[in-house]
N, C-alpha and C positions, 0 to 999 in steps of 0.2 A: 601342413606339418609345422608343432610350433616348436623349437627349441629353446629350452631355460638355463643360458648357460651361468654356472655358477650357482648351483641351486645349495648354496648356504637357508639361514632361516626365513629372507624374505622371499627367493627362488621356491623353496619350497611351499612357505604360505601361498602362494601364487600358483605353484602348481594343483596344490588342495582343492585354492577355490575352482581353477576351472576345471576341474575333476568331476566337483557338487554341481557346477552349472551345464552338465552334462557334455563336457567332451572325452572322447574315450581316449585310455591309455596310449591306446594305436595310434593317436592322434598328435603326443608328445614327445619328446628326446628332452634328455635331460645330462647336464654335465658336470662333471665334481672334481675337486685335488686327492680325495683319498679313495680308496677302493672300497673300505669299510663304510664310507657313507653312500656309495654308490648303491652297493646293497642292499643297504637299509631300504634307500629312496625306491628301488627294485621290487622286494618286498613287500614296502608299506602300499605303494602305487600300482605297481603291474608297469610301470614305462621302462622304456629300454634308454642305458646309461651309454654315452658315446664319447667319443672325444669332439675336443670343441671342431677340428676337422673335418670330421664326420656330421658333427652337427651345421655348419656350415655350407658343406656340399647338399643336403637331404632336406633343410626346413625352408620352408618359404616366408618364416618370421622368426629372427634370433633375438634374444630379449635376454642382454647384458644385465645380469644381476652381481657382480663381482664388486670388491671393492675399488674406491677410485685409483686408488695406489696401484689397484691390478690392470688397471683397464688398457695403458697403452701394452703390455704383455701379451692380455689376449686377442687384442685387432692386432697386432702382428702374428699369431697363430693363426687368424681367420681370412688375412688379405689375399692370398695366392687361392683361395678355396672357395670363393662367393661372387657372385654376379650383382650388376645393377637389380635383375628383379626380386630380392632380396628385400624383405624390410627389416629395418635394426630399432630395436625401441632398448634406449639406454637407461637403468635406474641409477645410475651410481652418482653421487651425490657431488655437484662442483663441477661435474664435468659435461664441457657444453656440448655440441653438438659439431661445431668446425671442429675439433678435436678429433672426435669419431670418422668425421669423414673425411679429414686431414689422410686419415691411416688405412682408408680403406678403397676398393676402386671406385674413378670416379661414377658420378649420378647414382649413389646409395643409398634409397632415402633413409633418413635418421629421426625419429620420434625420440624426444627426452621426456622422463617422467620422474617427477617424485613422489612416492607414495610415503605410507608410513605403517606402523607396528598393526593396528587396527584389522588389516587385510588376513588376520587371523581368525576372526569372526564377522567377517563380510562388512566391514563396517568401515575399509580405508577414505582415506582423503586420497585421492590420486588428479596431481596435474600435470599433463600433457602440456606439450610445446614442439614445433614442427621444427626440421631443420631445413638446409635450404632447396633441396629436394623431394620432401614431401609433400606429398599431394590430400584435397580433402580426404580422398578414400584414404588412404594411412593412417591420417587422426581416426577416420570412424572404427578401423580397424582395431588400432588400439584400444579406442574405447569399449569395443566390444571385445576386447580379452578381458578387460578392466573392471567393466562395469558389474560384472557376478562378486565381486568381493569389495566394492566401498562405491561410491561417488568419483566422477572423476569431471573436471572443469578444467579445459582449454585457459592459459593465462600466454604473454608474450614467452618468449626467451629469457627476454632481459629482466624476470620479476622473478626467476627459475630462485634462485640463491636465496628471494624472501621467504617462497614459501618452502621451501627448505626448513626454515627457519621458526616458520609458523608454524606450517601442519608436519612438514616429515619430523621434528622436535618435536610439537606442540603435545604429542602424549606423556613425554616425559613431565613438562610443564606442571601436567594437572596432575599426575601421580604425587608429585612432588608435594601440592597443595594439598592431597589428601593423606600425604604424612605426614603432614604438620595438622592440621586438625585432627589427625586421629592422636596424635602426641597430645594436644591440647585438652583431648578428650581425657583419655590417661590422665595427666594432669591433673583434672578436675575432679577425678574419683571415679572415671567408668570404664568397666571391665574394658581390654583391647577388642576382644572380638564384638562387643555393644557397639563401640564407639565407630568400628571400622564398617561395621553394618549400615550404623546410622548415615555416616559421609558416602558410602557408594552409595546407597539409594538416591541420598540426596543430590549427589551430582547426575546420575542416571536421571532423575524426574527434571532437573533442572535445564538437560543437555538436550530431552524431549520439551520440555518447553518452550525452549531456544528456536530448537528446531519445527514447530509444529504452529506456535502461536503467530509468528509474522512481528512480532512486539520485540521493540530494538532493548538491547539487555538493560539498558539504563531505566526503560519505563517498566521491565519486571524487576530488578532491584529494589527501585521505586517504591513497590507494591507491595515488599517486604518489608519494607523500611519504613515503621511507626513515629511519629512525633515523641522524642523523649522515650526512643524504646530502646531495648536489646541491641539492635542489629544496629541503627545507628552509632552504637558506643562502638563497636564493632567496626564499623565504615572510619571511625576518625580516630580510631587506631593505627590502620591499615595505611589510611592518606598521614598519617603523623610519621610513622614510619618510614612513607617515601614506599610504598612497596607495589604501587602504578608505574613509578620513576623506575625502579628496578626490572619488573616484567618489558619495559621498554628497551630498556637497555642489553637487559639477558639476550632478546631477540635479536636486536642488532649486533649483538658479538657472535649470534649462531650464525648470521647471516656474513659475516665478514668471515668465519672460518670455513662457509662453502667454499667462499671467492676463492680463499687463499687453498683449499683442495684440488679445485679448478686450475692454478697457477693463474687465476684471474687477480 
């Protein structure tokens, strides 16, 4: 039995996917703040809503999806109700893993993960990291909740707060990027909806290429990039601007606002 406590929009994305990857309703509990969303999730899904009590005494894998702000609240709702052979996989953002098991009884094992928005169409980043109780089977475990809705790759502990930073952000990143070239497009005289068509494809073909060719981005950039063309004029805009310097920088302050979530 797997419990999704806190099933807001990533709790739910998550419940979605292992839904499509064929685990039954009967299979899940699922827990909420409102009655009216409980419902909903009741309805849309067919799973039965509990409280996190309830869910704690009955799942064999409870999977913290709450905010970090919420999280010491609900391990003090779950400690008097859960045994060592319990596995807890935490997604809340900042917050490590001695935290969780700080609050809970002892030998609990603790899986931490970050995922990101993506896991709405199968397509997350999700990295795992052990806490000091878990065991390989835990990781595999997780990764097989995980793996029906994105990617997911093992990194330390201590690199948790980067990719926070990287991939649980990094969607915003490139949304971002595709506002401003569809602005740019606009700008230039092309309908919004041309313009917005033309930059998701192109990042779509570009993010399979990425992914597909084995070719580090510098030597497909490269490849686009004519002697005395387009794109060049384009590339020493971007580096005149400083807007390498800044994508560096933007990261490192996402990364320093996990720490500071964490109380790290």
């Amino acid at each position: 039995m797997i419990a999704i406590l806190g099933a807001g929009k990533m709790g739910e994305a998550l419940l979605s996917g292992v839904l499509r990857a064929g685990r039954r309703p009967s299979d899940l509990l699922v827990t909420v703040r409102r009655e009216e969303r409980g419902a909903m999730l009741r309805q849309r899904y067919g799973v039965e809503v509990v409280t996190n009590a309830e869910a704690a005494r009955a799942a064999d894998t409870l999977v913290l999806a709450v905010k970090p702000q919420d999280m010491g609240a609900l391990l003090g709702e779950l400690k008097d109700h859960m045994t060592a052979g319990r596995l807890v996989i935490s997604m809340a953002a900042g917050i490590p893993t001695a935290f969780v098991e700080e609050r809970l009884p002892p030998d609990v094992p603790v899986v931490r993960v970050m995922s990101n928005t993506p896991v709405h169409v199968d397509e997350a980043m999700s990295v795992i990291s052990a806490g000091t109780h878990a065991t390989e089977e835990h990781l595999k475990l997780t990764e097989e909740l995980l793996s029906p809705v994105g990617k997911v790759l093992r990194i330390p502990e201590s690199l948790q707060d980067a990719a926070t930073a990287l991939s649980g952000s990094g969607p915003a990143y490139f949304y971002y990027l595709v506002e401003a070239m569809v602005d740019a497009g606009i700008l230039l005289g092309m309908p919004r909806a041309a313009a917005l068509e033309m930059v998701i494809q192109s990042a779509v073909g570009a993010a399979v290429m990425l992914r597909d060719s084995g070719d580090h981005p510098v030597m497909l950039r490269e490849a686009v990039t004519s002697p005395a063309g387009t794109t060049i004029s384009a590339i020493r805009e971007l580096e005149r601007h400083g807007v390498r310097a800044a994508v560096i920088e933007a990261i490192e302050a996402a990364r320093d606002r996990g720490r500071e979530l964490g109380g790290g």
